[in-house]
Backbone as CSV, one residue per row, in Angstrom:
resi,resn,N_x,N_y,N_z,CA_x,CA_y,CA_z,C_x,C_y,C_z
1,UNK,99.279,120.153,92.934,99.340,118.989,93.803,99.805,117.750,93.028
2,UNK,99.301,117.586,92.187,99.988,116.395,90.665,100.987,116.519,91.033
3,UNK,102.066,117.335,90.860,103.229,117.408,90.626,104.159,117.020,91.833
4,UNK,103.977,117.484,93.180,104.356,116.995,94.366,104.032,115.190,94.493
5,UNK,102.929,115.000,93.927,102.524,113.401,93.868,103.526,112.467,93.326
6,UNK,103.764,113.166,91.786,104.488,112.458,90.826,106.041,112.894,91.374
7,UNK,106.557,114.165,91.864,107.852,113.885,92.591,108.089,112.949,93.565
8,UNK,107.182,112.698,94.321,107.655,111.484,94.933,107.382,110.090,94.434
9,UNK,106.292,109.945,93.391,107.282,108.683,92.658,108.148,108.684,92.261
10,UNK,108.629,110.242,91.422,109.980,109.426,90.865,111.134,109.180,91.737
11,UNK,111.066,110.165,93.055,112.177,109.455,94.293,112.463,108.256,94.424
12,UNK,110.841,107.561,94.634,110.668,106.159,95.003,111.101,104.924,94.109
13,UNK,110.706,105.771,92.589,111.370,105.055,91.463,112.918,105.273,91.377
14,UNK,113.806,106.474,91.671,115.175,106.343,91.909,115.319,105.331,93.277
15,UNK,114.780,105.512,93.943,114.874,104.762,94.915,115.290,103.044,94.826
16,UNK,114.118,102.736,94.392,114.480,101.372,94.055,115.377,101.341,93.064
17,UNK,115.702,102.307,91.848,116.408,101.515,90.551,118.109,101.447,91.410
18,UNK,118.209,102.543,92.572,119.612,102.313,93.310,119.799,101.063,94.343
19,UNK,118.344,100.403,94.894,118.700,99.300,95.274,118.645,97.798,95.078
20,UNK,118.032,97.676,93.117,118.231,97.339,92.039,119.632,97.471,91.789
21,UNK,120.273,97.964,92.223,121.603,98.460,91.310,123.006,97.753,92.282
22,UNK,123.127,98.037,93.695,123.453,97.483,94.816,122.798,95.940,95.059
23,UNK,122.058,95.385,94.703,121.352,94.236,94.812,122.329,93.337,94.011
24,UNK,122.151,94.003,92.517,123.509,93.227,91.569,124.598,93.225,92.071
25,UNK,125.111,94.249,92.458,126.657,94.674,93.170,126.807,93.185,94.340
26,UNK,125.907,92.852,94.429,125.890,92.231,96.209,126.015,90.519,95.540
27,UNK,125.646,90.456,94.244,125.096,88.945,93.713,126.776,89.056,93.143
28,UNK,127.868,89.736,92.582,129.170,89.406,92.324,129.875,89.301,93.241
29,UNK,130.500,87.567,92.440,131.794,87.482,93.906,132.536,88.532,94.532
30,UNK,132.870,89.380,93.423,134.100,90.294,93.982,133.950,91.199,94.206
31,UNK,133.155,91.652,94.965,132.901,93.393,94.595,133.323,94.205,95.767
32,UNK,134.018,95.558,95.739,134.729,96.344,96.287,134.223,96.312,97.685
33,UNK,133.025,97.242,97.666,132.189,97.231,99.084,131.911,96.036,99.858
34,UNK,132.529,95.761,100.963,132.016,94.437,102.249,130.675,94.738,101.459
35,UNK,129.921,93.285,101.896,128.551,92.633,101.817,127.701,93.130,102.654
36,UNK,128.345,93.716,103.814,127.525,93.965,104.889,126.950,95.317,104.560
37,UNK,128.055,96.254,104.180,127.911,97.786,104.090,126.668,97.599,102.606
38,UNK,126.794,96.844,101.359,126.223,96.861,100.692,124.894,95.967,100.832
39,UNK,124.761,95.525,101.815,123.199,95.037,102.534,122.504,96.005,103.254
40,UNK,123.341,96.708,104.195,122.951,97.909,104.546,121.953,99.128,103.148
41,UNK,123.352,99.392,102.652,122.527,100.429,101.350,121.446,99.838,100.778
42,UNK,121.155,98.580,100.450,120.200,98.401,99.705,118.649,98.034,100.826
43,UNK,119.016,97.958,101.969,117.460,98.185,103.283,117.214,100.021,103.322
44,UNK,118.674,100.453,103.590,118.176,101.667,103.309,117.182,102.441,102.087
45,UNK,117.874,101.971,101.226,117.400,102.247,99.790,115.871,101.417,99.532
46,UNK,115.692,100.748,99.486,114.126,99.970,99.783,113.478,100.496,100.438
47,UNK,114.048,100.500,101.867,112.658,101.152,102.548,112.569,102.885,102.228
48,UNK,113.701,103.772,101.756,113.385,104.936,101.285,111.769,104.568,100.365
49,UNK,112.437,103.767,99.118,111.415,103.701,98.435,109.958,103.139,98.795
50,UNK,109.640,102.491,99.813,108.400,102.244,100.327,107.510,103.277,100.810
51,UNK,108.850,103.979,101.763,107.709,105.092,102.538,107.279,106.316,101.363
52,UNK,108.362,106.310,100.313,107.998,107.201,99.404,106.982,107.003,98.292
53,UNK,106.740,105.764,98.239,105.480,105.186,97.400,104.388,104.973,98.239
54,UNK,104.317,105.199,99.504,102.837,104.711,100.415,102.664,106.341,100.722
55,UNK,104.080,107.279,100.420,103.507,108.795,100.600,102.474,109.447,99.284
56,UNK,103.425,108.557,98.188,102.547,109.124,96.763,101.478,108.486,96.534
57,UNK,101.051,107.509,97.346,99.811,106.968,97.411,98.551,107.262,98.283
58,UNK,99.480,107.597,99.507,98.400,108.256,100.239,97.949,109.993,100.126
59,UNK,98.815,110.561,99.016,98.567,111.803,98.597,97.359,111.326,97.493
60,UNK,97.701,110.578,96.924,96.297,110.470,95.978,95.050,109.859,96.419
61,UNK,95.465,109.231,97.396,93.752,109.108,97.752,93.284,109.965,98.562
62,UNK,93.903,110.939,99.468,93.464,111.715,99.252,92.801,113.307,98.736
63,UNK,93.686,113.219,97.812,93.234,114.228,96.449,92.207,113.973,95.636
């Protein structure tokens, strides 16, 4: 069961470091991807990582 726990942090932790990553992309003037499409990826990407950290959280409390 550990192990299913800690896989979904590290989702949640890829999770955010990709909308960490798109966040920068979004702060340069010039960048390839419209603003919009790359506002998009990074709500997507956030809230991946929320529900996947309130899943690895609610697996441990109750374990």
């Amino acid at each position: 069961m550990s192990g299913v726990i800690f896989l979904f942090f590290i989702i949640s932790l890829l999770l955010f470091i990709g909308a960490f990553h798109y966040f920068k992309l979004l702060q340069q003037s010039a960048s390839y991807p419209p603003k919009k499409l790359v506002k998009q990826k990074i709500s997507v990407l956030a809230t991946g990582g929320v529900i996947m950290l309130l899943i690895g959280l609610l697996l441990i409390l109750l374990s």
